[in-house]
DSSP file (Angstrom, degrees, kcal/mol; ACC not computed):
  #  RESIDUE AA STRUCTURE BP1 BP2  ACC     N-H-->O    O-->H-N    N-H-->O    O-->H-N    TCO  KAPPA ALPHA  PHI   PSI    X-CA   Y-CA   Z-CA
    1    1 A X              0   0    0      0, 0.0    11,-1.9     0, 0.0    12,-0.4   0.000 360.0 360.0 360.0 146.7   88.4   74.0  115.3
    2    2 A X  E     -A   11   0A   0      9,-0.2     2,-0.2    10,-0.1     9,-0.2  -0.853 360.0-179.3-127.0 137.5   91.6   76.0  114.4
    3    3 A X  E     -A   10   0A   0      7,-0.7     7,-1.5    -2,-0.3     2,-0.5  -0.868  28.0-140.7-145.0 154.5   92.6   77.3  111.2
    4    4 A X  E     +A    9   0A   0     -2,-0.2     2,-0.3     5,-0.2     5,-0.2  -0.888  27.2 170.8-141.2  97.7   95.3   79.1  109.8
    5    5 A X  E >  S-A    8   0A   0      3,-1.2     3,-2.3    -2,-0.5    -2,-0.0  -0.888  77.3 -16.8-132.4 114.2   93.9   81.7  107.0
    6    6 A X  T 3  S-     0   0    0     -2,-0.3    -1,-0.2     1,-0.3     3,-0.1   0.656 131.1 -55.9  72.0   4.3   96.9   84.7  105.4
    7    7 A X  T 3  S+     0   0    0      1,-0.4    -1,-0.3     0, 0.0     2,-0.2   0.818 119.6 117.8  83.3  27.6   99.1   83.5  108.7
    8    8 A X  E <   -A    5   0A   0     -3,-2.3    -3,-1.2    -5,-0.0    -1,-0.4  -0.717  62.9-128.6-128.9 131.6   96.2   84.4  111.1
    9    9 A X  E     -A    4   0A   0     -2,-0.2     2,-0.2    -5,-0.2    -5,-0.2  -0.821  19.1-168.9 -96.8 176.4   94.5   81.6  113.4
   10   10 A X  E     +A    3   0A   0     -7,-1.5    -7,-0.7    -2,-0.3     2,-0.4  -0.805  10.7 172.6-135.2 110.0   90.7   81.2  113.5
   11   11 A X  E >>  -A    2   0A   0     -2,-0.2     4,-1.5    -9,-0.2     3,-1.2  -0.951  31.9-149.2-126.9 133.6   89.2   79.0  116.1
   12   12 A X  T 34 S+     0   0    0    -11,-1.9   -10,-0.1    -2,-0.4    -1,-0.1   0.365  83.9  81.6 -79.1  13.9   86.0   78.7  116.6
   13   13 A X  T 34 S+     0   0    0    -12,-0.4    -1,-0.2     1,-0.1     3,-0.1  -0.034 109.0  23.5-106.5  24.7   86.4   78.0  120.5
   14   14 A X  T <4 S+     0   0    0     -3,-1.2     2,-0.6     1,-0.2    -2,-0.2   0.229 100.3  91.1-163.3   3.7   86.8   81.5  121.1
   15   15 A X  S  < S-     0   0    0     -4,-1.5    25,-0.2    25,-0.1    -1,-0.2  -0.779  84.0 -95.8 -92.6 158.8   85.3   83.2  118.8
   16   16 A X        -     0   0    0     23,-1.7     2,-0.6    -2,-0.6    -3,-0.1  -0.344  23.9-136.0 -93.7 132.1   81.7   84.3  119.1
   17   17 A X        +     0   0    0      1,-0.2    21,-0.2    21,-0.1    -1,-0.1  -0.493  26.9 175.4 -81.9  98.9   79.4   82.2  117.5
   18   18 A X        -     0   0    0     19,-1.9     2,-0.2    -2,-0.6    -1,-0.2   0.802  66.8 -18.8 -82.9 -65.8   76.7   85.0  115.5
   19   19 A X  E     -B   37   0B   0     18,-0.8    18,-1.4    19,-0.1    -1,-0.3  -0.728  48.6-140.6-131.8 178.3   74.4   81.9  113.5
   20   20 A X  E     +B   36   0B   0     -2,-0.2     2,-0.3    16,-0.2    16,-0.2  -0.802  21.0 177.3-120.3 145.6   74.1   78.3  112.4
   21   21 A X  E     +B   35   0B   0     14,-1.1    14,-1.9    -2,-0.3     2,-0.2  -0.915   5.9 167.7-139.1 147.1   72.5   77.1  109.1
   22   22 A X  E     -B   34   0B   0     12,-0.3    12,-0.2    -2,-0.3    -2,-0.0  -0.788  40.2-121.4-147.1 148.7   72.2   73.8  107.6
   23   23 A X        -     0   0    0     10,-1.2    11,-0.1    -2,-0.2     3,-0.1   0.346  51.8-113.8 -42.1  -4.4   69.9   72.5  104.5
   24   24 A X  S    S+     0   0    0      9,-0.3     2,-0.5     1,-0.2    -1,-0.1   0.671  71.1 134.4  68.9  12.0   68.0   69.8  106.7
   25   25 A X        -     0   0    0      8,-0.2    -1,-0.2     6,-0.2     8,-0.1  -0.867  61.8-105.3-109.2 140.4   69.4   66.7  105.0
   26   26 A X    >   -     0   0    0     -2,-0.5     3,-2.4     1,-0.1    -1,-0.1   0.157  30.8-101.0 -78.8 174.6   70.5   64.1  107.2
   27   27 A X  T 3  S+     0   0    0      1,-0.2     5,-0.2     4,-0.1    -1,-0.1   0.906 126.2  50.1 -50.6 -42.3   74.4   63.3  107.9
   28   28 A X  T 3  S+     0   0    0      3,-0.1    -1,-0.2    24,-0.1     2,-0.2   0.408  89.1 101.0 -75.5 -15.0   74.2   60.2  105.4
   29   29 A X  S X  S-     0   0    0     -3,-2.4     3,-0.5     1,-0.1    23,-0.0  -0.482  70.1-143.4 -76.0 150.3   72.5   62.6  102.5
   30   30 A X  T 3  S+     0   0    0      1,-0.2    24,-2.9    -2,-0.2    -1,-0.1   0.410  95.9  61.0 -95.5  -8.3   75.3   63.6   99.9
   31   31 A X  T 3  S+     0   0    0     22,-0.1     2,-0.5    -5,-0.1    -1,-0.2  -0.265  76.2 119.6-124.3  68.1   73.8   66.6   99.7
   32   32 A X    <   +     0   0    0     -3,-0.5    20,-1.1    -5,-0.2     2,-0.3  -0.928  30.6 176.6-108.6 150.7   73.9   68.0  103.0
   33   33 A X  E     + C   0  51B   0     -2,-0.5   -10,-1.2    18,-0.3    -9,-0.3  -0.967   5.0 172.8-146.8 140.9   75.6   71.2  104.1
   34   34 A X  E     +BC  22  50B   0     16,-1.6    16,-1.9    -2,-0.3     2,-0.4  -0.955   8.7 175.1-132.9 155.5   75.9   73.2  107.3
   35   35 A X  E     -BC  21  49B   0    -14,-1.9   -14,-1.1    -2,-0.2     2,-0.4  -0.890  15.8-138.6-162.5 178.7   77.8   76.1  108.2
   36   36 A X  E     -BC  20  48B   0     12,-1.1    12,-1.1    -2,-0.4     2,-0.7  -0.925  11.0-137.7-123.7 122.1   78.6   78.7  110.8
   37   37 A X  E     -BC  19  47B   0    -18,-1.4   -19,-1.9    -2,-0.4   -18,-0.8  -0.813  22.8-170.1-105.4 134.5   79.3   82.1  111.1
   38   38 A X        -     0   0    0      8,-1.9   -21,-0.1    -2,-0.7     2,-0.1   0.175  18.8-166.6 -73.6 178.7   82.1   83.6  113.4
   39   39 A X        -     0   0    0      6,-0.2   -23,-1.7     5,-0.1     6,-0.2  -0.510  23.3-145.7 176.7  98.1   83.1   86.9  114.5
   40   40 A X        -     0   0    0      4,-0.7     3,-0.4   -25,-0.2   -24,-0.1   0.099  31.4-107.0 -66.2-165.0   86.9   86.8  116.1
   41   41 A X  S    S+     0   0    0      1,-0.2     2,-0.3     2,-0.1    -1,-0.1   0.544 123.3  65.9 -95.9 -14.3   87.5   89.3  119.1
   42   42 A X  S    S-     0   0    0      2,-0.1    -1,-0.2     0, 0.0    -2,-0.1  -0.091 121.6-108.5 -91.4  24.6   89.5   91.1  116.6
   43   43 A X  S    S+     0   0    0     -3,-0.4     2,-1.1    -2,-0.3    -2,-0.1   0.571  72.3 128.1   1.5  41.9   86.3   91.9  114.6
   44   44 A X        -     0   0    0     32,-0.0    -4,-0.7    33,-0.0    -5,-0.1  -0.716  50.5-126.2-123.7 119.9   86.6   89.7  111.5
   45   45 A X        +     0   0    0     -2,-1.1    30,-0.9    -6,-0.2     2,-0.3   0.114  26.2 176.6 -37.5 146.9   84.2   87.4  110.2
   46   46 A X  E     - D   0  74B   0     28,-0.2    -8,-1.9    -8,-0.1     2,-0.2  -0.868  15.0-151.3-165.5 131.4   84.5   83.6  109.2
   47   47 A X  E     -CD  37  73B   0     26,-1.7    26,-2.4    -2,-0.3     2,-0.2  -0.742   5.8-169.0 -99.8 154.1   82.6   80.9  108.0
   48   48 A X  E     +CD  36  72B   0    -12,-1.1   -12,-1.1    -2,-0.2     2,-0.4  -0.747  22.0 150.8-123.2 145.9   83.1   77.4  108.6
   49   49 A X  E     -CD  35  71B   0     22,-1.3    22,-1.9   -14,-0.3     2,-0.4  -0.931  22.8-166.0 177.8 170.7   81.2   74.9  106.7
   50   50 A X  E     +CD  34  70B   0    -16,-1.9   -16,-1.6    -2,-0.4     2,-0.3  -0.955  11.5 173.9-150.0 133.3   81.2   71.3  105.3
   51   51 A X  E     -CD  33  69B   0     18,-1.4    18,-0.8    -2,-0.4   -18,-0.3  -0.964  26.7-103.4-148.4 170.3   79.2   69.6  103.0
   52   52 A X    >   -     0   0    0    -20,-1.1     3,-0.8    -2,-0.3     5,-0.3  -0.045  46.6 -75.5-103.2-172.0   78.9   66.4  101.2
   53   53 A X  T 3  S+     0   0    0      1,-0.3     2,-0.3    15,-0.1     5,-0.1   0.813 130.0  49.4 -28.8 -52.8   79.7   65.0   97.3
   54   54 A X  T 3  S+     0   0    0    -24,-2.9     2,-0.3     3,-0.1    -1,-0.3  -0.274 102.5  71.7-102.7  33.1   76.8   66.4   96.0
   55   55 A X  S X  S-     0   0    0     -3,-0.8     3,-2.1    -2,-0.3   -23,-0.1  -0.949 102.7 -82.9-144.3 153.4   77.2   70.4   97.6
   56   56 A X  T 3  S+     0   0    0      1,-0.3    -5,-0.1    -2,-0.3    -3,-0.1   0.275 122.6  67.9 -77.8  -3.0   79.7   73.0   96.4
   57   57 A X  T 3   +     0   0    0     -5,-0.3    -1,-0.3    -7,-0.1    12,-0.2   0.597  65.6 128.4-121.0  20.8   82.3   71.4   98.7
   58   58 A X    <   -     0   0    0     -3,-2.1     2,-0.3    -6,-0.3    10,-0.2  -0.160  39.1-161.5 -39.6 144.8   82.8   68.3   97.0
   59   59 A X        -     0   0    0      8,-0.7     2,-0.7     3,-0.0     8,-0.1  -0.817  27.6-102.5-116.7 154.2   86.5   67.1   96.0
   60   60 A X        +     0   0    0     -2,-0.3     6,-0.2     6,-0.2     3,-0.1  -0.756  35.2 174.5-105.7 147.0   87.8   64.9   94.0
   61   61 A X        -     0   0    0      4,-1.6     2,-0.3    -2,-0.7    -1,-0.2   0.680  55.6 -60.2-108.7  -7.0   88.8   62.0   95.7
   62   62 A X  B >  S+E   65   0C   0      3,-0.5     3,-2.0    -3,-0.1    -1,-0.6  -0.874 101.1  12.3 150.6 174.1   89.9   59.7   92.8
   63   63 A X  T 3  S-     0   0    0     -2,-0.3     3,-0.1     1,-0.3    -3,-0.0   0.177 130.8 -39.7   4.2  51.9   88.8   57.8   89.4
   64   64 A X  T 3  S+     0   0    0      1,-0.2     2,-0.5     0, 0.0    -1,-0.3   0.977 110.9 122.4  68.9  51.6   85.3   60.0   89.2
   65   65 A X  B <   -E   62   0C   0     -3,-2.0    -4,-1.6     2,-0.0    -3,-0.5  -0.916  44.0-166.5-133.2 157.7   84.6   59.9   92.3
   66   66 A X        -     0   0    0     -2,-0.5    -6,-0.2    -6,-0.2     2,-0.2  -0.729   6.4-159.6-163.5 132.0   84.0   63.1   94.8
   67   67 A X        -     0   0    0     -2,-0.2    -8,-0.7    -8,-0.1   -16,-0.1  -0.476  26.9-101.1 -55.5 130.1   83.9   63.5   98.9
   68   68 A X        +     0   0    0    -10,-0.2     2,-0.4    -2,-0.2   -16,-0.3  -0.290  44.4 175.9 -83.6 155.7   82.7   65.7  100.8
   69   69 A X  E     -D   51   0B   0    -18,-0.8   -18,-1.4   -17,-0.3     2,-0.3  -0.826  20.8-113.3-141.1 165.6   84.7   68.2  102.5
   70   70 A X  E     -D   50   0B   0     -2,-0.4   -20,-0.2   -20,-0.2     2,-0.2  -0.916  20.3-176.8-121.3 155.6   85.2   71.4  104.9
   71   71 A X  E     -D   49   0B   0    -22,-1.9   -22,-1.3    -2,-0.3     2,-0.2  -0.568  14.8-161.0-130.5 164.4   86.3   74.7  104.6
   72   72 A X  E     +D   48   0B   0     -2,-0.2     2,-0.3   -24,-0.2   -24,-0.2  -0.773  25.9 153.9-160.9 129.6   86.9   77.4  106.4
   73   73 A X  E     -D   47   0B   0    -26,-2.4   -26,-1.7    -2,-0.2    -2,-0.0  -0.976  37.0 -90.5-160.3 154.6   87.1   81.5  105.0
   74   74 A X  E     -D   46   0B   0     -2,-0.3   -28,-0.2   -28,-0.2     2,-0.2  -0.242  26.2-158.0 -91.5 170.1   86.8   84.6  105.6
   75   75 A X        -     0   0    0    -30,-0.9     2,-0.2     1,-0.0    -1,-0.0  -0.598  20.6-129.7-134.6 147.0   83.7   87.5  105.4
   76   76 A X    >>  -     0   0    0     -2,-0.2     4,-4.4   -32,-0.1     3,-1.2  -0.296  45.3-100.8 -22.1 145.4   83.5   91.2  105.1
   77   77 A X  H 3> S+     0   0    0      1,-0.2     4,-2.4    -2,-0.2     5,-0.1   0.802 125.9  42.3 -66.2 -31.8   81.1   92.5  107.8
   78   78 A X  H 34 S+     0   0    0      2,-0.2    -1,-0.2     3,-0.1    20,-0.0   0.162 106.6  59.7-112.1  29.8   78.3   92.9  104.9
   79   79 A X  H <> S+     0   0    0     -3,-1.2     4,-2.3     3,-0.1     3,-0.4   0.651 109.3  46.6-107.0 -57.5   79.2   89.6  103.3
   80   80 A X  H  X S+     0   0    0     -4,-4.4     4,-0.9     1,-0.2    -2,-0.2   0.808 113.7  46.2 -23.2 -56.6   78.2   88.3  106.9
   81   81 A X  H >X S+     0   0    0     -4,-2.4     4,-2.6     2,-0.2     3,-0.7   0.935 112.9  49.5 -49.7 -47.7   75.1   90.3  107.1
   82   82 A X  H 3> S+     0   0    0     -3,-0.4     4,-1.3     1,-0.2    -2,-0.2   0.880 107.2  53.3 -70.5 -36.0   74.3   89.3  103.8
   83   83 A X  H 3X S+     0   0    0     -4,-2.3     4,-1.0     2,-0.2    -1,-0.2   0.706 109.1  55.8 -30.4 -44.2   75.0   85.4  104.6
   84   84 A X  H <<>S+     0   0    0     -4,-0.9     5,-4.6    -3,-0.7    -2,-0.2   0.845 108.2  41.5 -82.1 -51.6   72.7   85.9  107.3
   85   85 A X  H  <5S+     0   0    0     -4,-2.6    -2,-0.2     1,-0.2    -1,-0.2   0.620 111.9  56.0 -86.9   3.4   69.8   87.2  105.2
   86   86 A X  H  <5S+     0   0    0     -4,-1.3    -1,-0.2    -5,-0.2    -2,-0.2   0.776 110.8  49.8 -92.8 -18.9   70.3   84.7  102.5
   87   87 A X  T  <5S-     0   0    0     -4,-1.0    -2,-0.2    -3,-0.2    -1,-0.1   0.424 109.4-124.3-140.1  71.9   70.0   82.4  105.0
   88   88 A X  T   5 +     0   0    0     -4,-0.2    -3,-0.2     1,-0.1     3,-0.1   0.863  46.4 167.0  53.4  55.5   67.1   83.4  106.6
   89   89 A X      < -     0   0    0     -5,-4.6    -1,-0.1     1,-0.1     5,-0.1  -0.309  41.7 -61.5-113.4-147.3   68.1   83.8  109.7
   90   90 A X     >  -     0   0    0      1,-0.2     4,-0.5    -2,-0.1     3,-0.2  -0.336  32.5-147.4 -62.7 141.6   66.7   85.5  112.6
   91   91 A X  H  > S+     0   0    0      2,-0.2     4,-3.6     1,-0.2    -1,-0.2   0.801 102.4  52.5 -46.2 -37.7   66.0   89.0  112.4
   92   92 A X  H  > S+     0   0    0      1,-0.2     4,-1.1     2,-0.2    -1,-0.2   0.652 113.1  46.9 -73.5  -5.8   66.6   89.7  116.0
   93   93 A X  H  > S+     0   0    0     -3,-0.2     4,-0.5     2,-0.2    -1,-0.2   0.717 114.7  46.7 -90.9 -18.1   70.5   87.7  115.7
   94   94 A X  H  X S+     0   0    0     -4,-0.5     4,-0.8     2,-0.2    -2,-0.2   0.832 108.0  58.0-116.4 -30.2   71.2   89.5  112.7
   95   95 A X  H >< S+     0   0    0     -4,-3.6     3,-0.6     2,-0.2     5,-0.4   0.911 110.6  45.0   4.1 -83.3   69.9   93.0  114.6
   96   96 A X  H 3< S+     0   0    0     -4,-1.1    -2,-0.2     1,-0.3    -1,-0.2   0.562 114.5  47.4 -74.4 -16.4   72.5   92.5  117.3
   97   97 A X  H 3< S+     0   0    0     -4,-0.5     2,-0.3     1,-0.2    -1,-0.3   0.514 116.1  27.3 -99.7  -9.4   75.2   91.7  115.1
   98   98 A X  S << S-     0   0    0     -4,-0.8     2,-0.7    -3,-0.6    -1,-0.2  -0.990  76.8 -99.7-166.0 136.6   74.9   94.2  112.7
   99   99 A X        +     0   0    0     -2,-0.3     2,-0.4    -3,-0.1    -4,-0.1  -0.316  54.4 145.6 -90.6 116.9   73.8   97.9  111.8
  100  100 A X        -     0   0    0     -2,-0.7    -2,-0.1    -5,-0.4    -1,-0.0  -0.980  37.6-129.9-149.6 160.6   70.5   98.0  110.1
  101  101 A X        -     0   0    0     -2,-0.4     2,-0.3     1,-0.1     0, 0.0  -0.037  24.5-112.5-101.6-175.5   67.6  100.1  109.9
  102  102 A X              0   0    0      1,-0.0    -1,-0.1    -2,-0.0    -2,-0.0  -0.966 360.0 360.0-144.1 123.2   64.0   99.4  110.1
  103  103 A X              0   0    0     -2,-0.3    -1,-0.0     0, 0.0    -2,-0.0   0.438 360.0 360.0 -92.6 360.0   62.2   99.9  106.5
């Protein structure tokens, strides 16, 4: 997927893929959400993500109604990190991506 962020692309078919998240609710739930975080070659972070009616990317679609929708924007390197530990993802991915110390 390609997008076009400040007159910049961002495609996630070449940029390196650090994690995946999604809530666990199936495609058909209205509140499901996924998204992915990027890392261009250029170093700068970007999430992608999509979610349904019922998720903080709902739209309005009409007459009271709202759709679910996708996004795509960019991270700071410790918005990433932090993305990572909110959502719980491996230590050893978030390690490799990123400098942190052992407590």
């Amino acid at each position: 997927m390609k997008t076009v962020i400040d007159k910049k692309i961002y495609n996630t078919e070449t940029a390196t893929l650090i994690a995946e998240w999604d809530n666990g609710r199936g495609n058909r739930d209205f509140r499901a959400c996924e998204e992915a975080l990027y890392k261009t070659k250029k170093g700068q972070y970007f999430i992608c993500g999509e979610g349904g009616a019922l998720t903080s990317y709902a739209t309005s679609c009409g007459s009271n109604s709202s759709c679910g929708s996708s996004r795509t924007w960019l991270v700071t390197q410790e918005e990433a990190r932090r993305w990572c530990e909110n959502h719980e993802i491996a230590a050893d991915i978030i390690a490799a991506n990123f400098e942190i110390e052992e407590g």
